[in-house]
Every structure is written in C-alpha cells, then in structure tokens.
ZANUZA-712148 format. One record per residue (C-alpha): residue in one letter; x, z, y. Coordinates in steps of 0.05 Angstrom, whole numbers, padded with zeros to 5 digits, always signed. Each point is the difference from the previous one (the first is absolute). Last residue first. Example, Ala and Ser with C-alpha at 12.3 -4.5 7.8 and 13.67 -1.06 7.14 Angstrom:
# residues 2
S+00273+00143-00021A-00027+00013-00069
END
This chain:
# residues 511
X-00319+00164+00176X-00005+00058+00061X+00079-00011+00011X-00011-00070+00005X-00060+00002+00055X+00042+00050+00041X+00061-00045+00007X-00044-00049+00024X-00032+00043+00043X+00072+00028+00027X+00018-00080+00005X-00058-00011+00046X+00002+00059+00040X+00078+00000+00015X+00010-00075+00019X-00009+00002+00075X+00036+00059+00004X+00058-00029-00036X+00003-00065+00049X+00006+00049+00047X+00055+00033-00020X+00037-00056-00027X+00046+00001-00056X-00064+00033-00042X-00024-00079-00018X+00058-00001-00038X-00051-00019-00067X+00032+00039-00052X+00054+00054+00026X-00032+00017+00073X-00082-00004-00009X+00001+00001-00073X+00027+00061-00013X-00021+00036+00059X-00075-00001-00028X+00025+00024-00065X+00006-00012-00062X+00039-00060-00012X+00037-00018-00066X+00000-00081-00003X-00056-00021-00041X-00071+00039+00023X+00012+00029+00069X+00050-00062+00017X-00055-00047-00032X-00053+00038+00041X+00045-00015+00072X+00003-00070-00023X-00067-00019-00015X-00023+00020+00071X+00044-00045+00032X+00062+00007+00044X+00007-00060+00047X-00005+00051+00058X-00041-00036+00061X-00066+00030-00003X+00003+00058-00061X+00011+00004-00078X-00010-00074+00008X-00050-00018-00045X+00019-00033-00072X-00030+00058-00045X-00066-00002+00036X-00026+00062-00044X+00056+00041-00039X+00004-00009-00079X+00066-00050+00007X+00028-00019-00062X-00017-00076+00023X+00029+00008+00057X+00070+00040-00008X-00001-00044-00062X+00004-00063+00035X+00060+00027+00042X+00034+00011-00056X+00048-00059-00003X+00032+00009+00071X-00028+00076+00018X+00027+00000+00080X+00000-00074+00012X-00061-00020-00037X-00035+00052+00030X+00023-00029+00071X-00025-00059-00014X-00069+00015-00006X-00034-00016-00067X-00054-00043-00011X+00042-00071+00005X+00031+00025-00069X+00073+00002+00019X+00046-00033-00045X+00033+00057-00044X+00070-00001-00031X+00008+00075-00038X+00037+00055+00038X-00055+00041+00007X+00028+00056-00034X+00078-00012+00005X+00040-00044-00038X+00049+00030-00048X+00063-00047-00002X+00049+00046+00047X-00033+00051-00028X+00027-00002-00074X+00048+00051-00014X+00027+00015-00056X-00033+00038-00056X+00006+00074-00001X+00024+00055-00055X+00007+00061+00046X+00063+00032+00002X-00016+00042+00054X+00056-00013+00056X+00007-00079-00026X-00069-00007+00006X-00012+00028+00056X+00054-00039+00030X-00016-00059-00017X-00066+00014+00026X+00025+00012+00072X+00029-00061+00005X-00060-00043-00020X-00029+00043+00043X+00041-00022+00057X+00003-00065-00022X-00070-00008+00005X-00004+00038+00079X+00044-00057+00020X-00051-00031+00048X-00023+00070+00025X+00067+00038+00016X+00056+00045-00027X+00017+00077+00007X-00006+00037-00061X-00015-00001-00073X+00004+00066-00023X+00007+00009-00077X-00007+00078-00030X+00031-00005-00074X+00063+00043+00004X-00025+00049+00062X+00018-00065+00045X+00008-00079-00005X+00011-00033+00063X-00020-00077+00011X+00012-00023+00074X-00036-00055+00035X+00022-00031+00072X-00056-00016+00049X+00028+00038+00049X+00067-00034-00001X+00000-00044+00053X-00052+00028+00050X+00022+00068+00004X+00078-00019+00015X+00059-00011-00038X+00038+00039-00066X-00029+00015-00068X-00052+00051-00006X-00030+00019+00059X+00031+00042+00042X+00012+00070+00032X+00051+00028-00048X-00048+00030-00058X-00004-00077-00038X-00070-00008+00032X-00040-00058-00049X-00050-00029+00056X-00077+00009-00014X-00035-00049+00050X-00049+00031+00031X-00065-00029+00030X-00038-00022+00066X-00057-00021+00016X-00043-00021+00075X-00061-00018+00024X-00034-00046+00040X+00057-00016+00057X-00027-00042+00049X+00005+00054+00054X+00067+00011-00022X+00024-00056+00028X+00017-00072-00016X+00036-00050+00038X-00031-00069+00005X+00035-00065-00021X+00043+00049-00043X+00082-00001-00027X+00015+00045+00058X-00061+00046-00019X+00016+00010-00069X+00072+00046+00005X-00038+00046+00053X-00059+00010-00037X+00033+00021-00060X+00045+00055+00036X-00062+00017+00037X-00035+00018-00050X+00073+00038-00035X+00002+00038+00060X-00072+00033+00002X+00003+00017-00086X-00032-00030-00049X-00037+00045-00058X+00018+00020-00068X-00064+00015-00050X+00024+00047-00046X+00051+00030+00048X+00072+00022-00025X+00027+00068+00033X+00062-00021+00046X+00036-00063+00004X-00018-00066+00021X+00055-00047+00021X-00015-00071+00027X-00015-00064-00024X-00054-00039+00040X-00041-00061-00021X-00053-00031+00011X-00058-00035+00039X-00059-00013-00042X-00047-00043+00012X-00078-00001-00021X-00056-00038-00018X-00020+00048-00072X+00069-00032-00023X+00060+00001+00029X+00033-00051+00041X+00075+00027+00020X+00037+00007+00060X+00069+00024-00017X+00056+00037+00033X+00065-00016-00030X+00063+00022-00023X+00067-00020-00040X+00039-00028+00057X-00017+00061+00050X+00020+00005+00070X-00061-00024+00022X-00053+00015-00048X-00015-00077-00029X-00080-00023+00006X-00037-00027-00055X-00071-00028+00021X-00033-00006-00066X-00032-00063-00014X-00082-00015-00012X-00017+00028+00077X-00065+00023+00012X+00012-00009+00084X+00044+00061+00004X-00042+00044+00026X-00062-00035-00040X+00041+00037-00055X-00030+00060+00021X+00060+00053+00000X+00032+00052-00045X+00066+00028+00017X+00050+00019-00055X+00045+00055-00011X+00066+00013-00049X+00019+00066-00008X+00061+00015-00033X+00010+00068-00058X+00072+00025-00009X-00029+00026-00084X+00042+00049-00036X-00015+00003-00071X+00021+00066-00036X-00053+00036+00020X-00045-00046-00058X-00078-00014+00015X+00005+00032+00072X+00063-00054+00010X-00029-00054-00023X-00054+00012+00062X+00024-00066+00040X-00009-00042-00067X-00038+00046-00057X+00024-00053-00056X+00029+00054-00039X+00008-00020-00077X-00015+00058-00049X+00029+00000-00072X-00017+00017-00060X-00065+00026+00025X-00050+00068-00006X-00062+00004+00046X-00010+00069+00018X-00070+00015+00033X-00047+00017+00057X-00067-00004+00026X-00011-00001+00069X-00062-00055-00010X+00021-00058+00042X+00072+00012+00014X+00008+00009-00074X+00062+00036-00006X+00066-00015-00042X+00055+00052-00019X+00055-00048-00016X+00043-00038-00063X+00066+00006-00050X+00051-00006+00054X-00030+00037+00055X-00057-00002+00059X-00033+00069+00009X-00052-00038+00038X-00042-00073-00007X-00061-00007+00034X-00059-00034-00014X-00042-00042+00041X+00014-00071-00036X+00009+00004-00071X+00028-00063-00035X-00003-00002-00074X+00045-00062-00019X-00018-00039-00071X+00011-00068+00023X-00065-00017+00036X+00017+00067+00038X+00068-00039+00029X-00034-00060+00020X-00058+00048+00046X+00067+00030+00029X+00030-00063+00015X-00063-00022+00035X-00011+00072+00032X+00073-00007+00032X-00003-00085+00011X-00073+00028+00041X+00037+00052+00040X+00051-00050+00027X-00052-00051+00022X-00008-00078+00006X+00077+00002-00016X+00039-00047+00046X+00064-00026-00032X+00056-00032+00050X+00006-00074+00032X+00051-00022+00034X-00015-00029+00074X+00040-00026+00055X-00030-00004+00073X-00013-00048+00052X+00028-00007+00067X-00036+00058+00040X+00028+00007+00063X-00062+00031+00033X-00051-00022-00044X-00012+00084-00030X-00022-00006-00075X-00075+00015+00005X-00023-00042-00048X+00049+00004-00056X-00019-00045-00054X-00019-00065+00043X+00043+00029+00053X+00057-00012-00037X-00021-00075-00025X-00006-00015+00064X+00063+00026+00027X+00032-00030-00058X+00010+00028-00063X+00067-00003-00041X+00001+00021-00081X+00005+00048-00044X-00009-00011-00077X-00066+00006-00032X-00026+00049-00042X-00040-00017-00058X+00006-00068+00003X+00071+00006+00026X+00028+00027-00078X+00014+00077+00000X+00063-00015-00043X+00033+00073+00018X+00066-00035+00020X-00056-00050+00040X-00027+00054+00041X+00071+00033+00012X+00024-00071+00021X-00068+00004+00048X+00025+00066+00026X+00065-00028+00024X-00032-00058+00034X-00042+00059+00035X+00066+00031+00018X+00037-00068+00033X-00062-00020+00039X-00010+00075+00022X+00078+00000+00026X-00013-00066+00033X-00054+00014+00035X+00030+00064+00025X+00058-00044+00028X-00030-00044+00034X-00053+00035+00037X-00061-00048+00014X-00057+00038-00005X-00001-00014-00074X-00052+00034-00040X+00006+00033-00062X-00067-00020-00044X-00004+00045-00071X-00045-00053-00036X-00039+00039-00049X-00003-00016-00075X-00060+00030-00033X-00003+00062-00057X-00058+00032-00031X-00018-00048-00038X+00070-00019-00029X+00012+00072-00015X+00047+00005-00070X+00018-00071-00016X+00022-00040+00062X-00004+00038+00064X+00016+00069-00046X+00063-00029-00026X+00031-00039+00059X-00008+00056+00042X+00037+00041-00050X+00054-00049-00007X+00001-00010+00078X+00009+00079+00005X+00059+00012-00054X+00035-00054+00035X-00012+00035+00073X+00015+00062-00028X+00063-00032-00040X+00021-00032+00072X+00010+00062+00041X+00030-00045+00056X-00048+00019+00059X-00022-00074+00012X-00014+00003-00083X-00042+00075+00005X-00046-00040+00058X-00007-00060-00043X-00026+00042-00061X-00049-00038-00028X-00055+00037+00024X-00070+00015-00022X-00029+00025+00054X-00064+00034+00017X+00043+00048+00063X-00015+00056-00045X-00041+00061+00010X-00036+00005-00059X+00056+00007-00047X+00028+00055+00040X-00049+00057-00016X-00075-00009-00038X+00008-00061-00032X-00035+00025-00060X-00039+00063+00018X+00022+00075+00011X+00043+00046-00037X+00015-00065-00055X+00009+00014-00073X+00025-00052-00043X+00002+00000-00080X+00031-00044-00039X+00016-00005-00084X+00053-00060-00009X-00017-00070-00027X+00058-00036+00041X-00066-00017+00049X-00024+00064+00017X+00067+00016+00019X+00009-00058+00056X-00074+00015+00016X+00009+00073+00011X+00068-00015+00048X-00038-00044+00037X-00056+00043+00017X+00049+00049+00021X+00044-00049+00039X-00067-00023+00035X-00027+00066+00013X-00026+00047-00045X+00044+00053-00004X+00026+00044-00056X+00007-00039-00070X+00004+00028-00073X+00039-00038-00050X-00011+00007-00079X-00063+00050+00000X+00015+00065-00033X-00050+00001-00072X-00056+00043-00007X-00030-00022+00068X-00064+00043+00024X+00013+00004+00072X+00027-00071+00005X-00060-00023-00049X-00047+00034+00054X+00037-00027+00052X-00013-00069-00020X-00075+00003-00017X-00005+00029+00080X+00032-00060+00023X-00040-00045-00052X-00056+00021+00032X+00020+00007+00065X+00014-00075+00002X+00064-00048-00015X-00017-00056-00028X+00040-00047-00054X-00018+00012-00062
END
C-alpha cells in the first residue's frame, strides 16, 4: 500500500509498541534526508521504522529555494566533487526518480553590458553544462545554455530593467513543483516498501540499540528497540545525539505576486557583488507567486521550529534585485515571507567543516557513526539528499551487521512517476504536483465538487486537500495548509483557506 493515513499511523505504532523482534534501522526526522534514508533501507529488504516529532517536511526541507541544482555555484567555488556529486544526483531524480515533479527552469543572467562579468558567467555556465553532459542528462531533458536577446530576455523576465540591458545568458537548473511534496512522495514510496512512518511522535533517550518514543497525539509512551538508529534530525541532530554539533545558516526568501514581476517563465539571477559563486534569484513559483531568495548568514542561539527572516537580511534581498528591475520593489509588495536553517557540521573552532565561507560549503554532507551503531547523517542539501542516505545506509549496515541488499534508488522511480498525458478534465497544476496519480486524487475522492478551487484564485482543489488527509499522512488542519498544499506561505492566502480545508478535514475524521 501506498497511503499514509491515521489509520495505518496508529496500526504502525501499535506494532512498534508491541514488536517481538528489534526493528533493523530506526529513523529520527522526517524530512527529506529522513525520508530518504527509510526508502534507501526499505528498499535493500531491511526492517524500517521512522518517527517524526511533528509532520513530514516539517523543518528545513520546506523551506528551500525549489531547486534542484547541478552544482554550478559549488564548480565557480572549486569544490568540484560537490558539484559532481550534485549533477549526478540531479541527473537521477530528473530522469528516473521525480520526473513529474521536476521541470527545467531557465536561470536568465542578464547583461547590462559589463565585460568582464559577462564573461565570467559565460565561462561558469559552459562549465555547468560539461557537468550536465559528465552526468549524461541528454538536452531534451535539460537543455544547454544559451544567448537571449533583449527580446527574448524580457519575454521570460518581464521586468528586467532596459537601461543597458544587452541580452542575457541562460543555463538551465531543476525546479521542483514543491519541496514538501518530493518529501511526502518519497515517503509515500518508502511505505509501499515495507516502511512504517510515524509522524507526531517523538523520539528521546536516543542510543545504540533504540529510543523512548511518544505519541504526540495520545501521550502514550514506549521503547522501540533497533539495531541501529540513523539520525536524520537536521538542525536538531544534535538533541537526538550530544555528540553532533550543528553551526546552523539561515537562508530567507521573500514572497511576492508574480504580477510584480510581470509572470515571468525565467528566473531573474542576479550575482552578489563581490561574490563569484552567488546569486539572488527571482523565481516563478506556483500558487502565482515569486520568490526572491537567498541569504546565508549565521544563526545561533536556541533553534526555532518555524525560523523567521530577519530586518537586514529583507533588505539585503531587496537591495541585490532592484538594480537588475524595471521597477524596484518594496516592502509594501511583499506578501509574506520564510525562512529556514540549514544545519552546518561545526568542527568546535568556529567553522564549518572544511575551509571557505557559508555559502560554499553549507551544503556539504558528513556521515558520523556514534555510541557503536548510532548513524548521523549531517550537513548536505535537497538535490543530493539520495546519496546522502544512500550514505548513511552503508553505514548502518556496516555498524550493525545487518544483512542488506544494495542499493537501488538511483533506479526507483518515485510515486507518480509514471508517463501520463493529461486527461483534458484535470487542471494542470494537479498534473504537475501528483504526475501519474493525479487521476486517483479524483476519482478516490469522497468530498463534494472534488475539482473546485479550494478558494478564488488558489489552484488547490478540493480533491487534493482529502487525498493528503486520506493517502499522504495529514491530520491536521496545519498539515495541509503549510506541508501539503503551500497555501500556509501566505498569511492571507491561509485565512482565506482555513474554513474550507478545517471542514474538509472534519468530514474525514467523522468517516
């Protein structure tokens, strides 16, 4: 099977609760690492269990800039096995694993007319494409860069300032139509091979042979016993296992109306002065809106579950937009805002492991083994989140002497993965966000007007928030507002949708 419900939630812990026998690999955190990891062991035939405090997606996974990237940013920096490692991985999951959830997106630098700068991004996105072709991600599925003219700009970028605009070069990147939908997709593939995934329980008294586990839901509370424990716990590794020392990084994101920026089908990609490896990006999101990202700056102290942006790093992100923009943009057209934490490896002297800045090694994984059989995987980032548990595995494997398969992920489609032509009843935008499925998210559908918008002018329909309710483990009103449908990124827009989905919700709890 592959839902996830409350049902089979609560089924779950009962067998956890009741086990005779230790389960092979246990799994703290449910974000996409964790998920990952479950899969990746589900898959070699191994006994899995995941436990999640909150709900899938619930920290950093969520909060993503919606890339899959192939690592041009890690080659202009020189750290050219990341930027390998990431181009392979892109290369997987845009061509096997998440096909449907995955487009390519024209990342559009444009040339005002500085010579040198031109040059430099001419010379890296050529670069990137070699790294594309190493990987043998063939043009059809994402093509290699190319010159636009001003026309051609504009075309994609709308609001691109005139003023000494000559053109612009574009490579194209991975655009995922959500980052919290590939985390409940991979975690709906890896319950259809055996994982149990509990959401809303918490894992304490972490060790080597298994936790103390409580049932957020109920307050009940039980040992689960495991050969080994992987934590996947990202910025709060470190309350799993005190031996982990996180550095965490915030990285923020504006929100806009995309009529702002004329509904552009390009990102606007916009170097940081001084910087050869960063860029502020404009980028079309779905639900009509833009996001304008991304900062990298230090966040220490206590660790929030729900991070938020700070003063300077808003106007950090306006201020590097504006002089690539037709119009400047304020804060008065801001709509909302996110931010989240990227969970750095701290080596105890003040940095991040390795040697450089924030933004060139931050997305670097680390695979620690503690208490004899207690597996951290640390550090990393979205795209290569497979290899990361692939990683991981490995080495709970090796650490409990558990008789595995090998891995198979990198040829394990997804959920949804399937070729579909679009039935000219469905919306597009189900298509986009459930790929092969999207017929059964209507025709499983027990709600009344499955296909109406959820509200005016939010191409979320009714059929959609049941489907996460009743096959992809929400269970509560919060659930699917900010980790199944993103319609929560937006205050308002969350207001809007609060009664309908809470009598939705309602009506499947009452079934």
């Amino acid at each position: 099977m592959t839902g996830l419900d409350a049902t089979r939630r609560r089924r779950w812990l009962s067998e956890l609760a009741e086990q005779d026998h230790p389960l092979d690999v246990l799994v703290v955190g449910g974000g996409i690492t964790g998920v990952g990891v479950a899969l990746d062991a589900a898959t070699r035939g191994l006994r899995v269990g995941l436990v999640e405090a909150h709900d899938l997606a619930y920290g950093t996974s969520r909060w993503s800039s919606k890339l899959v990237h192939g690592g041009l940013r890690y080659l202009a920096g020189a750290h050219l096995p990341i930027a390998y490692e990431s181009a392979v991985e892109r290369h997987h999951l845009m061509t096997t694993i998440a096909p449907h959830l995955i487009r390519p997106l024209a990342q559009v630098v444009p040339d005002f007319g500085a010579r040198t700068a031109a040059a430099m991004i001419r010379t890296g996105v050529g670069a990137g494409d070699v790294l594309r072709r190493v990987a043998r991600t063939p043009a059809s599925v994402l093509p290699g860069p190319r010159r636009l003219s001003v026309t051609e700009t504009l075309q994609l970028c709308p609001q691109t300032s005139r003023s000494g605009l000559r053109g612009s070069t574009a490579h194209f990147d991975g655009q995922l139509v959500d980052d919290a939908r590939l985390v409940v997709t991979v975690a709906r593939t890896a319950a259809a091979f055996g994982a149990m995934i509990c959401t809303h329980t918490r894992a304490d008294r972490v060790t080597g042979t298994g936790a103390r586990l409580t049932d957020a839901r109920t307050g009940e509370t039980f040992d689960v016993a495991a050969r080994t424990v992987v934590n996947a716990a990202g910025v709060w590794a470190g309350e799993v296992d005190p031996t982990v020392r996180i550095r965490p990084s915030r990285g923020t994101h504006l929100i806009l109306d995309a009529a702002t920026f004329g509904h552009p089908a390009g990102a606007l990609t916009v170097p940081v002065a001084g910087s050869i490896s960063r860029f502020v990006f404009a980028l079309p999101e779905p639900l009509g809106r833009v996001f304008v990202g991304l900062t990298d700056v230090d966040a220490p102290g206590p660790i929030p579950d729900v991070p938020q942006a700070s003063h300077a790093e808003v106007d950090y992100l306006l201020e590097a937009i504006n002089p690539a923009l037709d119009r400047p943009v304020t804060r008065s057209d801001i709509i909302g805002t996110y931010a989240g934490l990227r969970p750095l490896v701290d080596v105890g002297d003040g940095r991040s492991s390795g040697a450089g800045s924030l933004a060139d090694l931050s997305r670097r994984h680390r695979i620690q083994v503690s208490d004899q059989t207690v597996v951290g995987v640390l550090g990393g980032k979205l795209t290569t989140y497979r290899r990361m548990a692939q990683d991981a595995v490995d080495a709970a494997v090796a650490a409990g002497g558990l008789p595995a398969g090998r891995c198979i992920t990198a040829t394990t489609p997804l959920i949804g993965a399937a070729g579909i032509a679009q039935p000219p009843e469905l919306p597009a935008s189900l298509i986009s966000r459930f790929g092969s499925e999207a017929t059964k998210v209507v025709s499983s559908a027990q709600v009344e007007r499955p296909l109406e918008p959820i509200v005016d002018e939010i191409d979320v329909v009714r059929a959609e928030v049941e489907f996460a309710l009743t096959h992809e483990g929400a269970l509560t009103v919060g659930d699917v507002l900010h980790r199944r449908t993103r319609i929560g990124l937006v205050d308002a827009d969350a207001d809007r949708a609060r009664p309908a989905i809470t009598e939705i919700v309602e009506q499947v709890r009452s079934q």
